[in-house]
C-alpha positions as CSV (number, residue, x, y, z in Angstrom):
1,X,-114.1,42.9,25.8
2,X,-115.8,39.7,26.7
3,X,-114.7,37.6,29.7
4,X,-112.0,35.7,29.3
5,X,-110.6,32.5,32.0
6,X,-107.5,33.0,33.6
7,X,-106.1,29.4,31.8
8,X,-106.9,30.8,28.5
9,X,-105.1,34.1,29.2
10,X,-102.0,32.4,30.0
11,X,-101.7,30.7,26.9
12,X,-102.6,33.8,24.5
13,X,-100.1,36.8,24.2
14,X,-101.2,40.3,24.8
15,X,-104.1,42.5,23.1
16,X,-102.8,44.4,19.9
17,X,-104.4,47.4,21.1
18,X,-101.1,46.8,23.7
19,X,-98.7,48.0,21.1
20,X,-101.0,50.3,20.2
21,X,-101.2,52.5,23.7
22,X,-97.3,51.5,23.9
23,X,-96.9,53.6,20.9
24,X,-98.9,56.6,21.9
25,X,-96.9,56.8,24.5
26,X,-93.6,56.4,23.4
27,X,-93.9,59.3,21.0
28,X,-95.3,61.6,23.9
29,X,-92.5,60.3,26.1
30,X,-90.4,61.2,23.8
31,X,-91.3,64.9,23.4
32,X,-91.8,65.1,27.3
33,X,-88.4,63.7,28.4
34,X,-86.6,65.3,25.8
35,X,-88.0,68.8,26.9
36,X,-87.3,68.2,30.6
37,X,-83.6,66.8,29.6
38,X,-83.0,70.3,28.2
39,X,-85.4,72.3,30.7
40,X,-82.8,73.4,33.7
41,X,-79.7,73.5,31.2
42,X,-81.4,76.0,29.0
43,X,-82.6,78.3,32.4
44,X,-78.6,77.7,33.5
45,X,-77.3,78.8,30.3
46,X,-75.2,81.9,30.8
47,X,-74.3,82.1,26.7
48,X,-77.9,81.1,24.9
49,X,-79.9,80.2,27.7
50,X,-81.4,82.8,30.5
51,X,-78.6,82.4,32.8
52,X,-80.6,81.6,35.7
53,X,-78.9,80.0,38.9
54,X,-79.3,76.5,40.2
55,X,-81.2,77.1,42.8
56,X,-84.1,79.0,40.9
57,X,-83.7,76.6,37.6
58,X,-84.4,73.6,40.3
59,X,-87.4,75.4,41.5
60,X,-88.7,76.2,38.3
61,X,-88.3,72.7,37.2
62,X,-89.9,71.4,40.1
63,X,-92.7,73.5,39.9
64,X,-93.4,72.4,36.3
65,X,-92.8,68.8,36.7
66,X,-95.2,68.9,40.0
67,X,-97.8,70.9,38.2
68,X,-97.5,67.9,35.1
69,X,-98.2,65.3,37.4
70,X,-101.3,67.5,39.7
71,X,-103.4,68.5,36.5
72,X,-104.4,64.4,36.0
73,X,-106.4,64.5,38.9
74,X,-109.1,66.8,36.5
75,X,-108.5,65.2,33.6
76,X,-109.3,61.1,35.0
77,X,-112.3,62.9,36.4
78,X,-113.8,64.4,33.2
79,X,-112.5,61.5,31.5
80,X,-114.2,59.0,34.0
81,X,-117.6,60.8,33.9
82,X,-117.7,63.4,30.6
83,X,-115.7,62.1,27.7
84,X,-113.8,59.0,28.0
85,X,-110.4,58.0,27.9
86,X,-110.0,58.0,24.7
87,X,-111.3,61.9,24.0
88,X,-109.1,62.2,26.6
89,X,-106.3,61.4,25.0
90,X,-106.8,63.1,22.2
91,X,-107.5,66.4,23.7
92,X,-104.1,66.1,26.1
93,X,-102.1,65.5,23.1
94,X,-103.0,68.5,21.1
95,X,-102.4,70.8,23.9
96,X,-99.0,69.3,24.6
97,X,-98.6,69.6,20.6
98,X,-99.3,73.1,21.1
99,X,-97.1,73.9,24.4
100,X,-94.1,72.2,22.7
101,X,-94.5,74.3,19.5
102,X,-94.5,77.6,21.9
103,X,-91.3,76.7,23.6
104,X,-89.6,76.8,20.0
105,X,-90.6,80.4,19.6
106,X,-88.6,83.3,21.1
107,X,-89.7,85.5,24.1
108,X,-90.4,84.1,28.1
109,X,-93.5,84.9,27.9
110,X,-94.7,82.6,25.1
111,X,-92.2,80.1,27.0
112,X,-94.4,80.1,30.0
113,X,-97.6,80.1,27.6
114,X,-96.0,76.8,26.4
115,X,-95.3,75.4,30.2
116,X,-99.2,76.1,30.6
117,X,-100.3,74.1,27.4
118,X,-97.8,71.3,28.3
119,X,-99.4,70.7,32.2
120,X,-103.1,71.1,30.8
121,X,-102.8,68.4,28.0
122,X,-100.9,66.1,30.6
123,X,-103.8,66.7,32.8
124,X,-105.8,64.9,30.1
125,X,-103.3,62.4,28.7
126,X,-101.3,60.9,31.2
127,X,-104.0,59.0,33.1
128,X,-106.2,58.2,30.6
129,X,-103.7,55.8,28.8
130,X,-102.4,54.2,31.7
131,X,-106.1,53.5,32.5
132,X,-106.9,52.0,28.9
133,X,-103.7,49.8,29.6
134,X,-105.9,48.2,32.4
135,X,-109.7,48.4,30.6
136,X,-107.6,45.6,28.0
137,X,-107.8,43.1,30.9
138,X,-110.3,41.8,33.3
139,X,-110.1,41.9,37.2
140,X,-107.5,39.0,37.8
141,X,-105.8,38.2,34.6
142,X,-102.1,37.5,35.5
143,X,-100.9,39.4,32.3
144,X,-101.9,43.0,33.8
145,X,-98.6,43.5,35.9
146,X,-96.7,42.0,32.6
147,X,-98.5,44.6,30.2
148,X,-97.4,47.3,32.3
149,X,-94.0,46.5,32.3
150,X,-94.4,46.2,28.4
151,X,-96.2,49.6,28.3
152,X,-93.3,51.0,30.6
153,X,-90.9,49.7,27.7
154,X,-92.8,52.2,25.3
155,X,-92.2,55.3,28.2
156,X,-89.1,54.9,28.6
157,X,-88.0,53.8,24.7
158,X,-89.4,57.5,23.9
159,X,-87.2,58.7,26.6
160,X,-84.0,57.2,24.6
161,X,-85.4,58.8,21.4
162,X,-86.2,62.4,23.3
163,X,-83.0,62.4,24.6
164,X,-81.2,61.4,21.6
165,X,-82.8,63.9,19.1
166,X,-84.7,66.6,21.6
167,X,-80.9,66.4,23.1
168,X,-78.9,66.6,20.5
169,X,-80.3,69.1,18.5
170,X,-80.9,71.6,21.4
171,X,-77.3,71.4,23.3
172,X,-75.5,71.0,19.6
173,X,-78.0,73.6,17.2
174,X,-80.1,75.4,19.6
175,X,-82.2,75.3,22.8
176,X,-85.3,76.0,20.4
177,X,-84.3,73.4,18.0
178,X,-84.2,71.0,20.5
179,X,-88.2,72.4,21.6
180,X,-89.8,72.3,18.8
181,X,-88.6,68.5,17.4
182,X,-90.1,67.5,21.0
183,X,-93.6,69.0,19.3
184,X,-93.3,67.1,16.4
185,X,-92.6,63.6,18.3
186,X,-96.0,64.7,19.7
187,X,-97.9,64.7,16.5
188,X,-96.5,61.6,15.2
189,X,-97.9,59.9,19.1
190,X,-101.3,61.8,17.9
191,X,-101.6,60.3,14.0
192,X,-100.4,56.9,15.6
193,X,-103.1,56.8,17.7
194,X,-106.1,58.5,15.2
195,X,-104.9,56.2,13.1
196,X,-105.7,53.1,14.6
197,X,-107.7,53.5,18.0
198,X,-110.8,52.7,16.6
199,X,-109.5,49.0,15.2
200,X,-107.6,48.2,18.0
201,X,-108.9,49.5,21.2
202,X,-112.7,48.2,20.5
203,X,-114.9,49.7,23.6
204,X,-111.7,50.6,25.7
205,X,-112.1,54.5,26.5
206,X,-115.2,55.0,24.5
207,X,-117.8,58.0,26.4
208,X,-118.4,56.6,29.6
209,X,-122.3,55.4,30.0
210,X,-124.0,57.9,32.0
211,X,-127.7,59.5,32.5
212,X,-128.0,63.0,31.9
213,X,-128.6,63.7,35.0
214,X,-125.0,62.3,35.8
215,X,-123.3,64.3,33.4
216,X,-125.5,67.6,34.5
217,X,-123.7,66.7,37.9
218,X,-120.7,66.1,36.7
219,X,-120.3,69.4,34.9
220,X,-121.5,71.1,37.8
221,X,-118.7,69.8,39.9
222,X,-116.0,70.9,37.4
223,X,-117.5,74.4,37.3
224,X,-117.0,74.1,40.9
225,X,-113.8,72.9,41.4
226,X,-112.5,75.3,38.8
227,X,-113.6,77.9,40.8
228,X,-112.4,76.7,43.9
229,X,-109.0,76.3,41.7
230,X,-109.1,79.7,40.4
231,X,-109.6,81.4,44.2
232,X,-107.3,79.7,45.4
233,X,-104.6,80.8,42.5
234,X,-105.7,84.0,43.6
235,X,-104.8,83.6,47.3
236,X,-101.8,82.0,46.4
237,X,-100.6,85.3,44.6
238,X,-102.0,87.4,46.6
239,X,-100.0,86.8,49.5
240,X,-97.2,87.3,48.1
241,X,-98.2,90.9,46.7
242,X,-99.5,91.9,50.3
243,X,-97.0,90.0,52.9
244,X,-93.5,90.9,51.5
245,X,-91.4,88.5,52.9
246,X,-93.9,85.6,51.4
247,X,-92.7,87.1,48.1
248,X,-89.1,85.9,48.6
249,X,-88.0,83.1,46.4
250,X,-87.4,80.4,49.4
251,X,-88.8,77.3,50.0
252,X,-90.2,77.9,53.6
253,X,-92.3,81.4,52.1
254,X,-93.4,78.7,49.1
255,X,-94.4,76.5,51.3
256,X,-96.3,78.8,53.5
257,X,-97.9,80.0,50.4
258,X,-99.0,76.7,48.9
259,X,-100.6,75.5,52.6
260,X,-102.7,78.5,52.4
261,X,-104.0,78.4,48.5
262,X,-104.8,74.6,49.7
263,X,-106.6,75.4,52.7
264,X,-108.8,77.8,50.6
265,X,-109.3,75.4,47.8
266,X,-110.8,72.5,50.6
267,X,-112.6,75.1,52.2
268,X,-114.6,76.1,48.5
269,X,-114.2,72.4,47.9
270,X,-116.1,71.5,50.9
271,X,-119.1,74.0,50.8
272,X,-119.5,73.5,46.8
273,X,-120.1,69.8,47.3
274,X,-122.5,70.5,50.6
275,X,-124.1,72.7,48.4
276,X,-124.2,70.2,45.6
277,X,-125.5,67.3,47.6
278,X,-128.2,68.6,49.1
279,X,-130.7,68.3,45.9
280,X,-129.6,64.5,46.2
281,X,-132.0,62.2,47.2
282,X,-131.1,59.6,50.0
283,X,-130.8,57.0,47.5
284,X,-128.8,58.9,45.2
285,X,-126.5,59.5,47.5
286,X,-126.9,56.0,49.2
287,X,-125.6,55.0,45.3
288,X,-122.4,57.2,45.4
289,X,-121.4,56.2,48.5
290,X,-118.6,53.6,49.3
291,X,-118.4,50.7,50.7
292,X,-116.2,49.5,53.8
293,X,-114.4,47.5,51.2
294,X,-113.9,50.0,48.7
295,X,-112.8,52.7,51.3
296,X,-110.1,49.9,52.8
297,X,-109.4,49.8,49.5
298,X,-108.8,53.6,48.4
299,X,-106.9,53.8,51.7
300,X,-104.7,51.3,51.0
301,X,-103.5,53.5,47.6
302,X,-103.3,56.8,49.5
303,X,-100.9,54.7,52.3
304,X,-98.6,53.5,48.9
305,X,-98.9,56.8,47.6
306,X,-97.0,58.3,50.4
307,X,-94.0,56.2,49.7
308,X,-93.9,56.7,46.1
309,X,-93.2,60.9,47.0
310,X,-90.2,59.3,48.6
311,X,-89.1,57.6,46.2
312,X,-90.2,60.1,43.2
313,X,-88.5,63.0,45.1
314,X,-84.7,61.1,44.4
315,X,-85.7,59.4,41.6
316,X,-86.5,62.6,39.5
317,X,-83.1,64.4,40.8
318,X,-82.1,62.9,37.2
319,X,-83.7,65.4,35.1
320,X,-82.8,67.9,38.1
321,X,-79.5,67.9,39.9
322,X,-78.1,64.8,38.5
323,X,-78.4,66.8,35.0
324,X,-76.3,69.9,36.4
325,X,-74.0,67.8,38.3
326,X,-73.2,65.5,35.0
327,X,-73.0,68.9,33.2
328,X,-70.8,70.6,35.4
329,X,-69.1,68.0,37.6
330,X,-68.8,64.6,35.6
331,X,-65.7,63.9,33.1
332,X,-67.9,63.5,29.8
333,X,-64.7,63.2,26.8
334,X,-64.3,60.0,24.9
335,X,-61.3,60.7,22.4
336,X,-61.2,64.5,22.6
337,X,-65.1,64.5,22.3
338,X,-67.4,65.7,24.9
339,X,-70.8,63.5,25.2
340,X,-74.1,65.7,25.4
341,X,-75.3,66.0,29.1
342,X,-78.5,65.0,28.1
343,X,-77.2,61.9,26.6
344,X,-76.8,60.1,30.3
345,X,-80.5,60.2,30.9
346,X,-80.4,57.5,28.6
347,X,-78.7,55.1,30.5
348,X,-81.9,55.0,32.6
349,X,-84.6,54.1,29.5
350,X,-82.0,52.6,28.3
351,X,-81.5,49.8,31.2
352,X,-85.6,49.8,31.6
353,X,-85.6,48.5,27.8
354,X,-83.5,46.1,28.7
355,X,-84.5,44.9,32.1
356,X,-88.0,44.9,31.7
357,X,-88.9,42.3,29.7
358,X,-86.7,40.6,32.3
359,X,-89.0,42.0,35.2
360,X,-92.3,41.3,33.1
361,X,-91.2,37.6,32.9
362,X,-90.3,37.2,36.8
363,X,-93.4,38.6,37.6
364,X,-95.4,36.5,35.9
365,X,-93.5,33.4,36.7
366,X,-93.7,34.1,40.4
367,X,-97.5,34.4,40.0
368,X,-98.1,31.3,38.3
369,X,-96.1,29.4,40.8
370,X,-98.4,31.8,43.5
371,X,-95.2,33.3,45.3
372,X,-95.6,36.7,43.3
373,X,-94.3,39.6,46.2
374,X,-97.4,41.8,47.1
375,X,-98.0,45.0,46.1
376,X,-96.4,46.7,49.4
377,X,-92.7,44.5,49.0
378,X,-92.6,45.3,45.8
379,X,-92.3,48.8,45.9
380,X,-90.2,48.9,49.2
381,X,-87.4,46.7,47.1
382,X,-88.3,49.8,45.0
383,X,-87.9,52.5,47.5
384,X,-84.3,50.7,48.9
385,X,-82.8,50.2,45.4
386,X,-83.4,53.8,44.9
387,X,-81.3,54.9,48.1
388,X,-78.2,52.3,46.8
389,X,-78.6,54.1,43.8
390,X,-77.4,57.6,45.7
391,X,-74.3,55.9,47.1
392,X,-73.0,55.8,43.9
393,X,-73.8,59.8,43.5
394,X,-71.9,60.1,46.9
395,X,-68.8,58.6,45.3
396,X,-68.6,60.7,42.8
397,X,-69.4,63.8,44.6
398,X,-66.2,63.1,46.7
399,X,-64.0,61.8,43.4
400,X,-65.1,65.5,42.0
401,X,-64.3,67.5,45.3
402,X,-60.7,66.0,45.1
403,X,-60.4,65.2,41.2
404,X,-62.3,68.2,40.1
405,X,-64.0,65.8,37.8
406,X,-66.0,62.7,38.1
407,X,-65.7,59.7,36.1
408,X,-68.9,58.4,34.4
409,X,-69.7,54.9,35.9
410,X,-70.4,56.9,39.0
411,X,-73.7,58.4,37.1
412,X,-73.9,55.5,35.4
413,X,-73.9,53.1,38.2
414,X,-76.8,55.3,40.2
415,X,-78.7,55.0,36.9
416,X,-79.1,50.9,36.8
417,X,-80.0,51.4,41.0
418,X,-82.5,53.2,40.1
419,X,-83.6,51.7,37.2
420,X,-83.9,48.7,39.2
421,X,-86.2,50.3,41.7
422,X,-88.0,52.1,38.9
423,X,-89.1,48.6,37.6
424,X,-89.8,47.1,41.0
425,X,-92.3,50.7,41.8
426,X,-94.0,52.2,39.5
427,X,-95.3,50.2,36.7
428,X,-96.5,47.9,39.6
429,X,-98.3,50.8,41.3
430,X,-99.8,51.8,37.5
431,X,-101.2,48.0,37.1
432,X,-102.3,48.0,41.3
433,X,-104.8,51.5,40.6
434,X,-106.3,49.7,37.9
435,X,-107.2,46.4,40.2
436,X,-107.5,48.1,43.8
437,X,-109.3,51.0,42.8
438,X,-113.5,51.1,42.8
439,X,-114.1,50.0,39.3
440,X,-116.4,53.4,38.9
441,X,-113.7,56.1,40.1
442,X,-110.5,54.4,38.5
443,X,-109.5,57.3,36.3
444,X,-109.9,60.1,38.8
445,X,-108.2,57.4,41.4
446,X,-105.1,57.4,38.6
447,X,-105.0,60.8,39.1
448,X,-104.7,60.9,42.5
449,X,-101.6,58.5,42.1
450,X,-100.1,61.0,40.4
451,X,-100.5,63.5,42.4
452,X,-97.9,61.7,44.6
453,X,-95.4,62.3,41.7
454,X,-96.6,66.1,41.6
455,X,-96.0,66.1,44.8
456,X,-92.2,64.4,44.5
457,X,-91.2,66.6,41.7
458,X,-91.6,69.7,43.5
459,X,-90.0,68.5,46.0
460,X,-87.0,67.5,44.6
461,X,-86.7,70.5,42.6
462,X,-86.3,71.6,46.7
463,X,-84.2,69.0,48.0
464,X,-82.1,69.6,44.6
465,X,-81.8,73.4,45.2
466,X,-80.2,73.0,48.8
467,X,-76.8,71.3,47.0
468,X,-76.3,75.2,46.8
469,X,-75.9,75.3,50.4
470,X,-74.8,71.9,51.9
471,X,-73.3,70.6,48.2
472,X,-74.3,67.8,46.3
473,X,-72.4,65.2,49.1
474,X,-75.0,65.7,52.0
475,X,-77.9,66.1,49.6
476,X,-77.0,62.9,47.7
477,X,-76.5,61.1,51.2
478,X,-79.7,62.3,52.6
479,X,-81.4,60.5,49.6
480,X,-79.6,57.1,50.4
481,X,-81.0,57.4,53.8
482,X,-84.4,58.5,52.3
483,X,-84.6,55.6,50.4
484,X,-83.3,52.7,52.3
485,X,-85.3,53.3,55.4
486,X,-88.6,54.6,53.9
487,X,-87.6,51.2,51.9
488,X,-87.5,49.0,55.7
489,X,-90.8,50.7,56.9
490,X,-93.4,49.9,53.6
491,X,-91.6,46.4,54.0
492,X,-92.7,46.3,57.5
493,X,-96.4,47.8,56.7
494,X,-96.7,45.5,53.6
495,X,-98.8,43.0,55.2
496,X,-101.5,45.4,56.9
497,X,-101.3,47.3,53.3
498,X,-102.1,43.9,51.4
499,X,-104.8,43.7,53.9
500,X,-106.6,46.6,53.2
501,X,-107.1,45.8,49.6
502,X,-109.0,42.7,50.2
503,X,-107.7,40.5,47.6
504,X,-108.5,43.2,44.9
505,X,-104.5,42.7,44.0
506,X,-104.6,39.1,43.5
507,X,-104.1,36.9,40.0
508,X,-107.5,34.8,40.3
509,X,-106.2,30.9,40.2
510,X,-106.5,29.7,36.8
511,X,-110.4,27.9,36.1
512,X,-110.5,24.8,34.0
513,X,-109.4,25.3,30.3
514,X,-113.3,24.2,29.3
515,X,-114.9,26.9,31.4
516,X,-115.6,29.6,28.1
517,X,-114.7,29.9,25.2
518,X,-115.7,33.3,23.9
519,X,-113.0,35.8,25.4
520,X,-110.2,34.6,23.2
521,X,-110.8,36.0,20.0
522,X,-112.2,39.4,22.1
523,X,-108.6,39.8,23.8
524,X,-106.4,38.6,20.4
């Protein structure tokens, strides 16, 4: 894509091949959300389902959704150095194709078979698009934050169409009903995006340019880390065959676990790339290096990324505990007819559908008048209205203790919070990789951003198992806390934050209208 000046972009609307990732995703959103909206009420299901309790549903769904969002870390790297984005993204979707397909067929252990496909092809899909959203604009144009928020449309539109029909079909027909349509929303993303990539998407995510040698190097590091992954799999089972009580299903023996398989995997980590980098000359590795700036840089991310595991670990309680609790807890009848539990999850895409063109607009006005909130504030307004949010899930946890039942607006109330504070965090941290990151690392830097969220979901498949102990009330009020004063503190580090990424976030000031000339047909 050839250069284009900030004036010009302000005038011209978005690039086609927009609508074109916005699509992709949609469909995989939709078979993604509408498998997790039925994940923990299947494993709950004492008639149809397994019949599993909360507390080992929650952990199961934790585990899963955590593993979704750790696998992208591999796939921005051999996207970044290997294949492309684009390959990428083609890959990711078959697997998924494939894990959803699984899940339709009978037996647990083709179910887990499926869980496996669906986290490898995420690996490969999920950061790979969101970093194609970014290669449409160059560093500074003031319509990347907006093109997120329209790409977050396309997320969260899926989400109202897996809900809808994954939802339906599963709680009314049958769990596997409900599985296998989420496969076929994955092949309609995959045609979609065959289809017309290659019209649309000009250069964005082609291979990337490297030397042989690179890619020699490259593949040698995956062969690394795989091994590294693979030992440390290893130890991670292991332990619990040989220590007994580290084979109990609690959270501190998980823990324990999971602290040593990661110690392992830096420890094979560490000597593989000491063994790798001593064949590099001192230029070579002069060239790899990065500099003050970029490190401040990458800093900055990982600082940001520690508040989005706050704010991930209540948000995703809504595929988790909120889910059970609106099952079991929440009046759902509207003239003798009892709403689908996956239905609520709507409210949430459905209020980002609405909202975010809303959002996409403020942003962009506040930019152009140069009082757009950095980075940093932005997601602490996320992080606070995410706590609100969980006053609302207090209310009705102590309507239901003396009421039995719930009414809805409680649910639906902590939906639009969060919502709110969904818009305000995360396509803004999606758009701020793309900018802050070093422009040669950005996928594999995507995918350390979501490790945060792998990180947050299997977490609050822990937080959301401990309701069986203290009940959803102290759990739920926990989270307000959580958010509102994890909220206060980014607030009060925003400035050092914004510091760190030198100006990397910024909307360059617009250059005379006469400047070029050539970028506006490129970005049509």
């Amino acid at each position: 894509m050839q250069a284009t000046d900030a004036a010009g972009a302000a005038r011209k609307g978005h690039p086609r091949g927009l609508y074109l990732l916005f699509f992709t995703e949609m469909w995989e959103r939709m078979s993604y959300y509408g498998m997790r909206g039925l994940l923990v009420l299947f494993l709950t299901d004492k008639v149809a389902g397994w019949g599993w309790t909360t507390g080992n549903a929650l952990s199961l769904y934790g585990t899963y959704t955590g593993l979704v969002y750790l696998t992208p870390i591999a796939g921005g790297y051999i996207a970044d150095n290997l294949i492309g984005q684009r390959k990428a993204v083609v890959f990711g979707g078959t697997l998924m194709m494939i894990g959803h397909l699984l899940l339709a067929l009978p037996g647990q252990a083709v179910f887990f078979t499926g869980l496996g496909f669906l986290i490898a092809g995420n690996g490969f899909f999920k950061p790979n698009i969101s970093t194609m959203v970014g290669g449409l604009y160059e560093q500074g144009d003031g319509r990347r934050d907006g093109a997120f928020t329209i790409f977050y449309m396309g997320i969260n539109l899926g989400a109202v169409l897996g809900n809808f029909i994954c939802g339906t079909l599963g709680e009314k027909v049958g769990w596997h009903w409900g599985f296998g349509a989420a496969g076929v929303g994955m092949f309609l993303g995959l045609v979609t995006f065959l289809a017309l990539s290659r019209n649309l998407l000009g250069k964005v995510g082609l291979t990337p340019q490297k030397t042989d040698a690179e890619r020699r190097e490259a593949w040698r590091r995956v062969g690394m880390y795989a091994v590294a992954i693979t030992i440390a799999v290893v130890v991670f089972y292991g332990l619990a065959a040989l220590v007994p009580s580290l084979a109990e299903d609690t959270s501190v023996a998980t823990l324990v676990r999971f602290i040593a398989a990661g110690a392992v995997f830096a420890f094979c980590a560490f000597m593989g790339n000491n063994v790798l980098n001593k064949g590099q000359s001192a230029a070579e590795a002069q060239a790899g290096a990065l500099t003050k700036q970029e490190r401040d840089r990458v800093i900055s991310i990982f600082i940001i990324a520690v508040f989005v595991v706050l704010f991930w670990m209540g948000f995703e309680q809504a595929g988790g505990l909120m889910n059970l609790y609106t099952d079991q807890k929440v009046d759902r009848g509207v003239f003798g007819w009892q709403i689908p539990t996956t239905w609520f999850q709507n409210f949430n895409s459905a209020f980002i559908v609405l909202l975010a063109p809303l959002m996409a607009a403020l942003w962009s006005r506040l930019a152009a008048r140069g009082k757009d909130p950095n980075v940093a504030v932005k997601m602490a307004f996320g992080l606070i209205f995410m706590g609100l949010g969980f006053l609302f899930m207090v209310g009705a946890s102590r309507e239901s203790a003396l009421m039995g039942k719930a009414a809805a607006w409680w649910v639906i109330m902590a939906y639009l919070f969060h919502t709110v504070g969904e818009l305000c965090l995360s396509p803004v941290g999606l758009s701020m990789v793309t900018k802050v990151a070093p422009a040669r690392m950005v996928s594999a830097m995507m995918g350390v951003w979501f490790l945060a969220n792998a990180a947050a979901n299997k977490l609050s498949g822990v937080v959301g198992g401990y309701s069986e102990q203290m009940g959803e009330f102290n759990v739920f009020l926990s989270l307000v806390a959580v958010g509102v004063l994890g909220g206060g503190l980014l607030w009060a580090l925003s400035g050092k934050v914004k510091a760190l990424m030198h100006g990397t976030d910024e909307v360059k000031p617009a250059a005379p209208a006469t400047t070029t000339q050539g970028g506006a047909a490129a970005a049509a």
